[in-house]
C-alpha positions as CSV (number, residue, x, y, z in Angstrom):
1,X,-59.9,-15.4,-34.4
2,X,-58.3,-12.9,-31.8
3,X,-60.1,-10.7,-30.0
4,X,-58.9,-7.3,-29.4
5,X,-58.3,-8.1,-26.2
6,X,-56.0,-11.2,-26.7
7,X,-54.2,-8.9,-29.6
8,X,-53.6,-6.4,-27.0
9,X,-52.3,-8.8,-24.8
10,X,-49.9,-10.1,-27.3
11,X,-49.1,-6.6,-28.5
12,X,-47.3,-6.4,-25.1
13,X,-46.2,-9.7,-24.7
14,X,-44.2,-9.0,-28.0
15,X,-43.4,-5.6,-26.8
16,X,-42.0,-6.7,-23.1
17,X,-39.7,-9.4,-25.2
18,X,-38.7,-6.3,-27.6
19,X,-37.7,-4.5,-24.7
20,X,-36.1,-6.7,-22.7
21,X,-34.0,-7.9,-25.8
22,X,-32.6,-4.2,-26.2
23,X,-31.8,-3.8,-23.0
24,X,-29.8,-7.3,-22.7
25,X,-28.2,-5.4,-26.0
26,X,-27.6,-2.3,-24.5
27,X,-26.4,-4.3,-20.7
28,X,-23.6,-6.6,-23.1
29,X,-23.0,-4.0,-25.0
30,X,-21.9,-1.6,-21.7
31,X,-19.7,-4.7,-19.8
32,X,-17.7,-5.3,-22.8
33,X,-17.0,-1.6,-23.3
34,X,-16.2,-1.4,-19.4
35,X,-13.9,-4.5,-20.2
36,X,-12.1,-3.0,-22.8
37,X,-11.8,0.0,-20.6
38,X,-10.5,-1.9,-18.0
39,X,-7.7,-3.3,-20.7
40,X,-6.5,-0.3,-21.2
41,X,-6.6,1.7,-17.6
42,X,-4.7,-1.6,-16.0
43,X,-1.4,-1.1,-18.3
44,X,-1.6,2.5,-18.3
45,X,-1.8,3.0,-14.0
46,X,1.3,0.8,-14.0
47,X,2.6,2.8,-16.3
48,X,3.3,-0.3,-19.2
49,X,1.8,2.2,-22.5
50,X,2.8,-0.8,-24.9
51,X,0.2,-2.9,-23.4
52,X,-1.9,0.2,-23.0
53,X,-1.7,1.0,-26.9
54,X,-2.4,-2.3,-27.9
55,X,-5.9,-1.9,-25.9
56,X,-6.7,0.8,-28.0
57,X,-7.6,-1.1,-30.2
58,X,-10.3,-3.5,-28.3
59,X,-11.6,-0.3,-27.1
60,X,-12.9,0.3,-31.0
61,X,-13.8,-3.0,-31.2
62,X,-16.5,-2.7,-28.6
63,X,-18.0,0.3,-29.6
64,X,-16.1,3.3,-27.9
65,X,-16.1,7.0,-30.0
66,X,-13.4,7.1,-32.6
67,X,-12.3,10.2,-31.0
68,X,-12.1,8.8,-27.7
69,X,-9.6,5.9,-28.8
70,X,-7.6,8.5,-30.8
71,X,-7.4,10.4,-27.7
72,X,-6.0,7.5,-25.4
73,X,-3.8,6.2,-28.5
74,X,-2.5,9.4,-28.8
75,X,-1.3,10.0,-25.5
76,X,-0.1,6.6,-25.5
77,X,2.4,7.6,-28.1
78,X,3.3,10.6,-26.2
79,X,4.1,8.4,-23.4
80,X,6.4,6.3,-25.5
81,X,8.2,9.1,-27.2
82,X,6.6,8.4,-31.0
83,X,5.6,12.3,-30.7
84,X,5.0,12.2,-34.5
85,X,2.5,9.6,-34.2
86,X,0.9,11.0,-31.4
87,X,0.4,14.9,-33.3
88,X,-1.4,13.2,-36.0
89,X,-3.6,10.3,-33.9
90,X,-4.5,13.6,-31.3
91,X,-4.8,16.3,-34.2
92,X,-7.5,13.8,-36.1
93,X,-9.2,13.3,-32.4
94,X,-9.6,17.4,-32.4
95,X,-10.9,17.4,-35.7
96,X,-13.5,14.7,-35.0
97,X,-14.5,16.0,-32.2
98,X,-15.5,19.9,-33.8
99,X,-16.9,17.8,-36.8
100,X,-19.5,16.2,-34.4
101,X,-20.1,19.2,-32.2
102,X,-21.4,21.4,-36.0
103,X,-22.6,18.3,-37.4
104,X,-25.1,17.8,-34.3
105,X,-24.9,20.7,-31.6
106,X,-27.8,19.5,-29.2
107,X,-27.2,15.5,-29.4
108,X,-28.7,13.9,-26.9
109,X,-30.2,17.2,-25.3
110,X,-28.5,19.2,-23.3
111,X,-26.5,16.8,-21.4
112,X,-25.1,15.3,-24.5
113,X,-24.4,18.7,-25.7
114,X,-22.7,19.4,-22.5
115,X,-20.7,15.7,-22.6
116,X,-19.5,16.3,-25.9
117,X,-18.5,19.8,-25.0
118,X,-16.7,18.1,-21.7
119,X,-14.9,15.7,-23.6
120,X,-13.8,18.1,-26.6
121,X,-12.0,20.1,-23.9
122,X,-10.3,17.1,-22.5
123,X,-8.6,16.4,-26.1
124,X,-7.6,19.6,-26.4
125,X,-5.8,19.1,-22.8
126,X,-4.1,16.8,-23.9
127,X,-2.9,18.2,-27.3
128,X,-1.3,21.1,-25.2
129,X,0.5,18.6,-23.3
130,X,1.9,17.3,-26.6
131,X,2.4,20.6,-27.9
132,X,4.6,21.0,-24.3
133,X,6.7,17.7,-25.1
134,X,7.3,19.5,-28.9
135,X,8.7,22.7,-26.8
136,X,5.3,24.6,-29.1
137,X,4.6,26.7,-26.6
138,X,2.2,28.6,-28.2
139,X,0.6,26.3,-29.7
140,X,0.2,24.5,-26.2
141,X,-0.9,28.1,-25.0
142,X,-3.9,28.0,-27.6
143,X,-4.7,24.4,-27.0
144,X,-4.8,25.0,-23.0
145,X,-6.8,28.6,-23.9
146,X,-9.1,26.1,-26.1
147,X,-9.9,23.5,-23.7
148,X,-11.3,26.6,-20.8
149,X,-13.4,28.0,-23.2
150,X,-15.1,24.7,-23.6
151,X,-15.2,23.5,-19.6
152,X,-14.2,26.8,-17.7
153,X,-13.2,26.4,-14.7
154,X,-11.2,22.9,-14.9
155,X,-8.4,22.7,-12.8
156,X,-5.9,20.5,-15.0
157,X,-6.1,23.7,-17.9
158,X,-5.2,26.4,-15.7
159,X,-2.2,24.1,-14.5
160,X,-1.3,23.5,-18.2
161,X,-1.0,26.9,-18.5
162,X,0.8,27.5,-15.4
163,X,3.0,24.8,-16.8
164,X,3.9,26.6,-20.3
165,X,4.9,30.5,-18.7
166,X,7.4,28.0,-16.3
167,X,9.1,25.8,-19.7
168,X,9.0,29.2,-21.5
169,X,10.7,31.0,-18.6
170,X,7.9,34.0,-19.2
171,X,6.6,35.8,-15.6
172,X,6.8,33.5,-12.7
173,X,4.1,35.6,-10.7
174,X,1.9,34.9,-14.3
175,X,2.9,31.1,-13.5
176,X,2.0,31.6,-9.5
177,X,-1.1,33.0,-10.3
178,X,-2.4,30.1,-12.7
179,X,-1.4,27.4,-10.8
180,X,-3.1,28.7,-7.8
181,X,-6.0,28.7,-9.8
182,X,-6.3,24.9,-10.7
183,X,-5.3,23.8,-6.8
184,X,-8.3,26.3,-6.3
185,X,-10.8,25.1,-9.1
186,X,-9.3,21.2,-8.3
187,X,-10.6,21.4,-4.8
188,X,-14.1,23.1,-5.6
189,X,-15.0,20.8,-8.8
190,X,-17.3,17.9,-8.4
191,X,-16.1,15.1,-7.5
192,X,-16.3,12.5,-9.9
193,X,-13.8,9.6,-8.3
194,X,-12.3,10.3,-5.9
195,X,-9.4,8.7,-7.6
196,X,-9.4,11.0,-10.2
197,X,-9.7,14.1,-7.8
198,X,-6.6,13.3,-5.7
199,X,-4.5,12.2,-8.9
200,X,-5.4,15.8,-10.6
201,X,-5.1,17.3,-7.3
202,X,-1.7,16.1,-6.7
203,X,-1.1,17.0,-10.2
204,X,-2.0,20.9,-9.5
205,X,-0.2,21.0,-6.1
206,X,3.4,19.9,-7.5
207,X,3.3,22.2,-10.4
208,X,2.2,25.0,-7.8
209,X,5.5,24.2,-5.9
210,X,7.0,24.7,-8.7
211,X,5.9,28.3,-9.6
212,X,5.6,29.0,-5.7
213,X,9.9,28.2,-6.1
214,X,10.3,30.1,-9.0
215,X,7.9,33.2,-8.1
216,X,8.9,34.0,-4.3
217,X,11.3,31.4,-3.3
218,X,9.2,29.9,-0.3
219,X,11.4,26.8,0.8
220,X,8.7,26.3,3.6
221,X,5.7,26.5,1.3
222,X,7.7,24.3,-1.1
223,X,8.0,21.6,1.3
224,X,4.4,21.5,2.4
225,X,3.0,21.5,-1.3
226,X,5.5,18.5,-2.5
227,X,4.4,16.8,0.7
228,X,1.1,17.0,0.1
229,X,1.1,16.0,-3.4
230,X,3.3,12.9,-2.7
231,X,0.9,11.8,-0.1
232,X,-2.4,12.2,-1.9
233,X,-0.5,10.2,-5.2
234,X,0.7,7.6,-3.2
235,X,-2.3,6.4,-2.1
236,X,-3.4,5.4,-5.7
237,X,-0.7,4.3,-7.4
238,X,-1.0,5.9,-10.8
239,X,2.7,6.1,-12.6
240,X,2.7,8.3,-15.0
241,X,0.9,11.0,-12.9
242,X,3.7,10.2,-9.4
243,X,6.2,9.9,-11.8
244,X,5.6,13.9,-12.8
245,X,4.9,15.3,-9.5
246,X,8.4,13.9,-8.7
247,X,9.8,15.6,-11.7
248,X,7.7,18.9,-10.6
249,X,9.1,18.4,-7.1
250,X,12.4,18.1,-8.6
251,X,12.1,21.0,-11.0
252,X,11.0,23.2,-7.6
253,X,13.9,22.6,-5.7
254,X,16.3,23.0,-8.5
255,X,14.5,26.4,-8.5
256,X,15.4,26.8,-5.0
257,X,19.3,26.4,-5.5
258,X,18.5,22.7,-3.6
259,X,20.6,20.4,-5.9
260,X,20.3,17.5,-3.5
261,X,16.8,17.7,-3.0
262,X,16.4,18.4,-6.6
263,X,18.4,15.5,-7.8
264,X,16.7,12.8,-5.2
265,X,13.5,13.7,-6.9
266,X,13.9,13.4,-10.7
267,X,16.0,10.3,-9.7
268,X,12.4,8.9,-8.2
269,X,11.0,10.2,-11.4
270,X,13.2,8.1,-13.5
271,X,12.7,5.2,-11.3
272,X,9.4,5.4,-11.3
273,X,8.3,5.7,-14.8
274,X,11.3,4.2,-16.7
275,X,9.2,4.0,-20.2
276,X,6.9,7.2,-20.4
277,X,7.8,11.0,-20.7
278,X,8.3,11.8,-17.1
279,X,10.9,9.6,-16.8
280,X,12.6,10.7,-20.1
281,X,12.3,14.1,-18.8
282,X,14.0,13.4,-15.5
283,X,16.8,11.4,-17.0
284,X,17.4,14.3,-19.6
285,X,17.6,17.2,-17.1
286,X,19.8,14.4,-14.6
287,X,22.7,14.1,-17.5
């Protein structure tokens, strides 16, 4: 017979080996996520969305949010023109995302509250930017207005936003004043990567030479922004994010009466993403 004391000591023998079983769980279950992350980033930063939709799917498969693949596969779509695809793979990934947020408000506390919240904003980003591609602008309006009131102050919203008054031709001095914002809210955020900052960064900075073009005409500020937006892109090599500050660049200059400039730009653009939107975007305004 046991004695309370060898019970006790088995009790947490059993217990350790519990533990430690869950955590070697929890451990596999992380890499293979981070795996099939890594699947899908690879393609995507060398701007090959085929291979980068076809990761979607292992991304599922090792225990990533529905909403989370429908996100990526949705903007995959975008990427490669299926824009009808895309509506309906980002439009469920919206849905799923408000269903979880009534269904449990305060998951996983506050800070799970506050992720979910996060990453609800994010998808409606990037609905806007399809709704931009659909010339819905706004619809994109609404989903940009969406995504602030969910994570205030994020820099890639306000330049959404900046972006729709300059495709709809509204107030450039409406545009100037938004994308000011984001370069201003990109540079005070937290810095998650510091990949991630420059690529918004960059991001914020081309579409502010483009509403610094259309609002006052600058050539000098014009200059300085594109600069500055090619540099802190090049150093990272993400396509589809050089690929449209090059067709931002080129947009600016055409703005500014500077055909040549203009032209060398959206000709990089094309170059540089030959398969996603950018490029699409920079052949169509080149013909």
């Amino acid at each position: 017979m046991h004695t309370k004391g060898e019970a006790l000591v088995v009790m947490v023998a059993v217990g350790s080996a519990v533990a430690f079983l869950l955590l070697f769980i929890f451990n596999l279950r992380q890499r293979r996520k981070k795996a099939a992350l890594e699947s899908f980033l690879i393609p995507y930063r060398r701007g090959d969305y085929d291979a980068a939709l076809q990761a979607t799917e292992s991304l599922q498969q090792a225990g990533v949010s529905t909403r989370t693949c429908d996100s990526f596969r949705g903007e995959m779509l975008m990427q490669l023109g299926n824009l009808d695809a895309a509506e309906k793979s980002l439009q469920e990934c919206v849905a799923l995302a408000h269903q979880s947020e009534r269904l449990n408000p305060r998951g996983g506390g506050i800070s799970g509250f506050e992720t979910q919240i996060k990453l609800s904003a994010l998808f409606s980003e990037t609905l806007g930017s399809l709704r931009l591609e659909q010339h819905r602008y706004d619809e994109a309006m609404k989903c940009f207005e969406a995504s602030l009131s969910d994570w205030p102050n994020r820099g890639s919203s306000h330049r959404g936003i900046a972006e729709t008054i300059l495709r709809r031709g509204d107030s450039p001095a409406e545009a100037l004043k938004f994308a000011t914002l984001a370069v201003d809210e990109e540079k005070s955020a937290r810095v998650l990567s510091q990949d991630s900052y420059d690529t918004n960064l960059s991001e914020d900075l081309a579409t502010l030479a483009w509403a610094v073009a259309a609002a006052s005409q600058d050539a000098g500020k014009v200059d300085r922004l594109v600069t500055e937006a090619i540099q802190l892109g090049a150093e990272h090599q993400v396509v589809p994010s050089l690929a449209q500050v090059q067709f931002q660049a080129g947009l600016a200059y055409s703005a500014l009466g500077h055909t040549e400039r203009s032209t060398q730009h959206l000709q990089e653009a094309a170059r540089i993403d030959p398969k996603g939107r950018w490029g699409r975007a920079a052949r169509a305004r080149l013909t």
